[in-house]
matplotlib code that plots the C-alpha trace (Angstrom):
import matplotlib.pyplot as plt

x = [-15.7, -16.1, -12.9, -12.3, -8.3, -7.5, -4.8, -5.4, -4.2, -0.6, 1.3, 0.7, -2.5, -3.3, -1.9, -3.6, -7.0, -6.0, -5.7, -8.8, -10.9, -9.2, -9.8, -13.5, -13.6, -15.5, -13.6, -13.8, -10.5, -11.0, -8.4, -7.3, -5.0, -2.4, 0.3, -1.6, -2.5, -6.0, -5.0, -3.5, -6.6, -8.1, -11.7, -13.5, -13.5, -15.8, -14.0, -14.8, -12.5, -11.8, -9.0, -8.0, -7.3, -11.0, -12.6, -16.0, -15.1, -14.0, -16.6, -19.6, -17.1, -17.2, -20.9, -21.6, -19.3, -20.7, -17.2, -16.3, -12.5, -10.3, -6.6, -5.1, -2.2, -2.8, 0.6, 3.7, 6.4, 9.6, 12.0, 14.0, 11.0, 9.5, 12.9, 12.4, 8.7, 7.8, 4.5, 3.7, 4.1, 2.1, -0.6, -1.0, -0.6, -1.2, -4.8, -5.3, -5.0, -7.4, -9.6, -10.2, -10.3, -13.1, -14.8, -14.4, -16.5, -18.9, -19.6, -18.9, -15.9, -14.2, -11.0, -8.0, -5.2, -2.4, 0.7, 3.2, 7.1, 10.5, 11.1, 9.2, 12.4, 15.0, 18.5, 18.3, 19.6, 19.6, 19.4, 17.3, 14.4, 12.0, 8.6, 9.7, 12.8, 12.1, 10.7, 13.2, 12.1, 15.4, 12.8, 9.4, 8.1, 8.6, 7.1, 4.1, 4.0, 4.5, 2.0, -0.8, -0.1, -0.1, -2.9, -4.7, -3.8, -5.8, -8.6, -8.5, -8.0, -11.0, -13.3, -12.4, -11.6, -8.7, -6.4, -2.9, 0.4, 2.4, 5.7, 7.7, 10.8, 11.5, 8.8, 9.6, 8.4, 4.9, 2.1, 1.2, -0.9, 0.3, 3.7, 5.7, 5.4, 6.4, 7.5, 10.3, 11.2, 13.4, 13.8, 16.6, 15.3, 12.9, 15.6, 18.0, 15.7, 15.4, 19.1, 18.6, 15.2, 17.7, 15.8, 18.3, 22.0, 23.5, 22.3, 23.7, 25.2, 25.0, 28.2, 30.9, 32.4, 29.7, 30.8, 29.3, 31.1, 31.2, 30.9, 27.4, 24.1, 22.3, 18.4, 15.7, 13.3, 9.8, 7.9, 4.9, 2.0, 3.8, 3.3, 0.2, -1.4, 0.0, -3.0, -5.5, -4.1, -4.0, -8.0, -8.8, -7.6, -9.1, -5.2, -4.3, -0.7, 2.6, 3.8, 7.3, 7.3, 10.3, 12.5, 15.1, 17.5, 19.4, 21.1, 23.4, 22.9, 25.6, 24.1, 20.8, 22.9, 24.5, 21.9, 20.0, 22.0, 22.0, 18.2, 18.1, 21.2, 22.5, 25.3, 23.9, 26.1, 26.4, 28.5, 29.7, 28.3, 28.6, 26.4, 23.3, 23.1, 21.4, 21.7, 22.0, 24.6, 21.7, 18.0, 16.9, 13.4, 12.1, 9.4, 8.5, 5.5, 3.9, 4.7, 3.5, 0.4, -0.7, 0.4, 2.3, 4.9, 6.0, 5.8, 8.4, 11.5, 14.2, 15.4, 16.3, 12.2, 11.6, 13.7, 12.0, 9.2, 9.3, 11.5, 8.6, 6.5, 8.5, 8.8, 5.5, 4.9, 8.4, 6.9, 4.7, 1.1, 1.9, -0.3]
y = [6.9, 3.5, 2.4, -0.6, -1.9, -4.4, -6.0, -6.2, -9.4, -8.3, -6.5, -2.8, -3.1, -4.7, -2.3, 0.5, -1.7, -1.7, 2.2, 2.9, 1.1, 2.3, 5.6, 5.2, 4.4, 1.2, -1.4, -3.4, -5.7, -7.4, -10.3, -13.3, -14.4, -15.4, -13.7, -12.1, -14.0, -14.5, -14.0, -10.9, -9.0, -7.1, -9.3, -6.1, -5.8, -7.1, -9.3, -10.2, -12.6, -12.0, -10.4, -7.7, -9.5, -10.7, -7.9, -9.0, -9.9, -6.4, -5.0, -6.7, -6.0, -2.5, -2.2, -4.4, -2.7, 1.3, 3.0, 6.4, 5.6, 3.1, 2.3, -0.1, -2.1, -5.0, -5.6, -8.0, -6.2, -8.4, -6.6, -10.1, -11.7, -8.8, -9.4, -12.8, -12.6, -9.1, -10.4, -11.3, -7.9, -5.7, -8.6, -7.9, -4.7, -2.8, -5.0, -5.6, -1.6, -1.1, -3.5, -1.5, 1.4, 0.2, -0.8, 2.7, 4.0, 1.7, 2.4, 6.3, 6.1, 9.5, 9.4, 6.2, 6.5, 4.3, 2.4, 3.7, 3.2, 5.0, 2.5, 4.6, 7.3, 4.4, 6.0, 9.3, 12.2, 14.2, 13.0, 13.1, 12.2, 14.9, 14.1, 15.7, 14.0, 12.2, 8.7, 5.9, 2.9, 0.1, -3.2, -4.5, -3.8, -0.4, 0.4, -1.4, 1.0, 4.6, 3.0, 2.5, 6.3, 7.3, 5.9, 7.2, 10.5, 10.1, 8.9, 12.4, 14.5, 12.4, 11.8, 14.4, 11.9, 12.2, 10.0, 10.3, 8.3, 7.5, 7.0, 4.9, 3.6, 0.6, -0.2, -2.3, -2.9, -3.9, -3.5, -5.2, -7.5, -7.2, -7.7, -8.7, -12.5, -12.6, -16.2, -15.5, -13.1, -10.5, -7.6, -6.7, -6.0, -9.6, -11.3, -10.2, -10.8, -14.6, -15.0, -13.8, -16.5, -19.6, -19.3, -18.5, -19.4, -16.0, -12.9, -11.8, -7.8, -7.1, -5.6, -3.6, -1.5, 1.5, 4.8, 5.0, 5.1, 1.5, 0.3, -0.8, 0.5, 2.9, 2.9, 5.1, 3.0, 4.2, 2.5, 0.4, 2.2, 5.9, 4.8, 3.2, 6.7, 9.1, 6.7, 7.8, 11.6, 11.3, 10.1, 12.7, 15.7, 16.6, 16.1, 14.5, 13.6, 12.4, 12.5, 10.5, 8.9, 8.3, 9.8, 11.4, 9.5, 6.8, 3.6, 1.3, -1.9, -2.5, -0.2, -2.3, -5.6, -3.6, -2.1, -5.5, -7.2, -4.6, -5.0, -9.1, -9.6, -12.2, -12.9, -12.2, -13.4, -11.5, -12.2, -10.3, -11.2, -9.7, -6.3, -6.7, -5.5, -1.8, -1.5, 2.3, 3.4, 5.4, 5.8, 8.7, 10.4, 13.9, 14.0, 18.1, 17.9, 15.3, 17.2, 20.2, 19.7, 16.1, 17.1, 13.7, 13.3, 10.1, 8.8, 6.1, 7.5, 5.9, 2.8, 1.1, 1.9, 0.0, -3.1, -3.3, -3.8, -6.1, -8.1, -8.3, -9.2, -12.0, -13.3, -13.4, -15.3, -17.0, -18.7, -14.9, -16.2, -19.9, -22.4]
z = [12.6, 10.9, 9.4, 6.9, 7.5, 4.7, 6.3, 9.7, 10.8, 9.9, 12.2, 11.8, 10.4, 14.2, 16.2, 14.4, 14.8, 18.7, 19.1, 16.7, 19.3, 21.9, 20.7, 19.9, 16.4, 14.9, 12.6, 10.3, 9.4, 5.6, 5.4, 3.7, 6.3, 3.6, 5.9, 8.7, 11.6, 13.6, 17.0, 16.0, 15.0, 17.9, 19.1, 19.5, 15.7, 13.2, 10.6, 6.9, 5.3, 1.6, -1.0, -2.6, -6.0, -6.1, -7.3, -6.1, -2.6, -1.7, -3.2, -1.6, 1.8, 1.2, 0.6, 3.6, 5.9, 4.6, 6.1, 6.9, 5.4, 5.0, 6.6, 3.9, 4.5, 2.8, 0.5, 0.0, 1.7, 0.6, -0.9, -2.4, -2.8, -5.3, -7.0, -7.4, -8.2, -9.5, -11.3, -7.5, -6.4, -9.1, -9.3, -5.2, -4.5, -7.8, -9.1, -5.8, -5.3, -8.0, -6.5, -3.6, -5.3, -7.4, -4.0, -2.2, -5.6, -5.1, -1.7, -1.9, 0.4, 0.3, 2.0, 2.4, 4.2, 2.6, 4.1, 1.3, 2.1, 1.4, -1.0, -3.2, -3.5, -4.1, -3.6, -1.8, -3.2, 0.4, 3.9, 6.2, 3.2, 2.8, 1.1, -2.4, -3.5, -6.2, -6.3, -8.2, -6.8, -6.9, -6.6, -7.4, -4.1, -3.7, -7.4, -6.5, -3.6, -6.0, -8.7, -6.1, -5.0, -8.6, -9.5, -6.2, -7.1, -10.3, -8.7, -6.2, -9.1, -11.1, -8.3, -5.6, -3.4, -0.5, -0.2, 2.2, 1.5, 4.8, 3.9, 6.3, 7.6, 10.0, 12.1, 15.4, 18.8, 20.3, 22.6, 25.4, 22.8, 19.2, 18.3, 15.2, 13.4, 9.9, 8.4, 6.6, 8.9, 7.1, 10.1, 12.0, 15.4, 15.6, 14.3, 16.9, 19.4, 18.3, 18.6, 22.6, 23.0, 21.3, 18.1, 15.7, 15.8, 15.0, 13.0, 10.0, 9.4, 5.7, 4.9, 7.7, 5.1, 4.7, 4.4, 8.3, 11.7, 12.6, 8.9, 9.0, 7.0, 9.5, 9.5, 10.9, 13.6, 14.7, 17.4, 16.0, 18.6, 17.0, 13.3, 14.0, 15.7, 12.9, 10.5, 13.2, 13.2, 9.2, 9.2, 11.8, 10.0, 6.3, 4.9, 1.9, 0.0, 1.3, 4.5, 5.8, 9.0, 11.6, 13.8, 12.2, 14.3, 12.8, 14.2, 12.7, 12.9, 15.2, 17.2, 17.0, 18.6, 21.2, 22.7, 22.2, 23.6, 27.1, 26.9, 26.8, 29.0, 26.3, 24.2, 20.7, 18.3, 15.2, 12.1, 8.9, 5.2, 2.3, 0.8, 0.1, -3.3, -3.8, 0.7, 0.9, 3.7, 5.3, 5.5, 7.7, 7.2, 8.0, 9.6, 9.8, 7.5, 9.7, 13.0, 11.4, 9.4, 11.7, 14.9, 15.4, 18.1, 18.3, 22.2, 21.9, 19.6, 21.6, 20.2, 23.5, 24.6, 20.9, 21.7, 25.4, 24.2, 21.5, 23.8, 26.8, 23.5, 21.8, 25.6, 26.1, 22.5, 22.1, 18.9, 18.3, 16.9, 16.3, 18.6]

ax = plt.figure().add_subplot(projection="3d")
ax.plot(x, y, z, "-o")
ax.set_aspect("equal")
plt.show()
């Protein structure tokens, strides 16, 4: 197939460019570079540099590129900063959305697969999160994400069109190539890891007084190459609608500096702050519908497998895509 990713200079949306060639498929990454990063998108594929909130510019992409589908990832993903800024956020990834949208009609592009997020269902009602609790979105960011979906479910039910909504949870880890570089950096696992290279003095635990075993908020982790071959599996299969992603396995996150810390062999310091306000105690997804109806199995679902390789990555870019 040829695939348009929008956003493939960030960090999933260039491991998922990696395995599509890989695998066979042609791409075609449409980026503004705002956040992503050059070095990080795969050299075998073809690049057009534009954005979403130009209405023209992905249009004139889309016709140019003539795509089987399209992977889109290309969204602000801060949860504080859509707090801060919600205008931001809807003016990004909603008319951005629509944007593309608009483009894939243009160009008579059937199907998109779309990087939703379990900040779509807010506070869980059950755990581990099945794909129709409902969705009450606590921030910006994560209603951004459920009006893109609505308003792509429209468009199915309008144009016939297929579109698929993976929902996920924390991705982490690398390939041998791609790893993670955000600036700010607001992830547990990277941020750990910088206290073991010397980057950072300490990292910060969010509260130790959960209803949990040790007292801290426990989160379901999915290995970057897993989450970035469910979009391929999601493509390949005529599907369409939600599906969660992870491994229905949590980890606290003093579980997470532990077992970093066994991993790097250093003395990661870690200190107590307050809650984060809205934190959940836990975040665990189910994935059965995915298993069942995509045939994923993740490869990589142990956590200390995710910190290795992140680790071997960040060493091997100790300042990630900076020169």
């Amino acid at each position: 197939m040829k695939v348009l990713v929008t956003g493939g200079a960030g960090y999933i949306g260039s491991v998922t460019t990696e395995l599509l060639l890989n695998q066979g498929h042609s791409v075609v990454v449409f980026d503004n570079f705002e956040r992503g990063h050059r070095d990080a998108v795969d050299p075998r594929a073809r690049v057009i540099e534009g954005d979403l909130r130009d209405r023209d510019s992905i249009i004139d992409a889309m016709r140019a590129a003539k795509p089987d589908a399209v992977v889109h990832f290309a969204a602000f993903a801060l949860v504080g900063e859509s707090m801060e800024d919600p205008q931001l956020y809807f003016r990004n990834n909603v008319v951005g959305g629509i944007n593309l949208a608009d483009a894939m009609k243009a160009a008579d592009v059937p199907k998109i697969i779309f990087s939703s997020t379990c900040a779509t269902y807010g506070i869980p009602e059950q755990m581990p999160m099945t794909e129709d609790l409902p969705q009450r979105p606590t921030n910006p960011y994560g209603e951004s994400k459920l009006l893109f979906e609505k308003i792509l479910r429209w468009r199915d039910e309008r144009d016939g069109t297929r579109s698929v909504f993976l929902r996920y949870f924390n991705a982490a880890g690398a390939t041998e190539r791609f790893g993670e570089h955000h600036d700010p950096e607001s992830h547990l696992i990277p941020n750990v890891l910088f206290v073991a290279q010397g980057r950072q003095e300490r990292v910060m635990m969010f509260g130790d007084d959960y209803e949990t075993p040790d007292g801290t908020c426990i989160r379901d982790y999915i290995h970057i190459v897993d989450l970035a071959q469910a979009h391929i599996l999601a493509l390949e299969k005529d599907v369409s609608g939600p599906f969660n992603l992870g491994n229905g396995d949590g980890y606290s996150v003093k579980e997470v500096v532990d077992l970093a810390r066994e991993v790097t062999g250093k003395p990661i310091r870690a200190d107590v702050a307050p809650r984060r306000p809205g934190d959940p105690p836990r975040l665990i997804a189910s994935a059965k519908k995915a298993h069942a109806v995509l045939g994923w199995k993740p490869r990589y679902p142990d956590l200390r497998t995710i910190i290795e390789h992140a680790w071997k990555w960040h060493q091997a870019h100790p300042h990630g895509y900076a020169k």
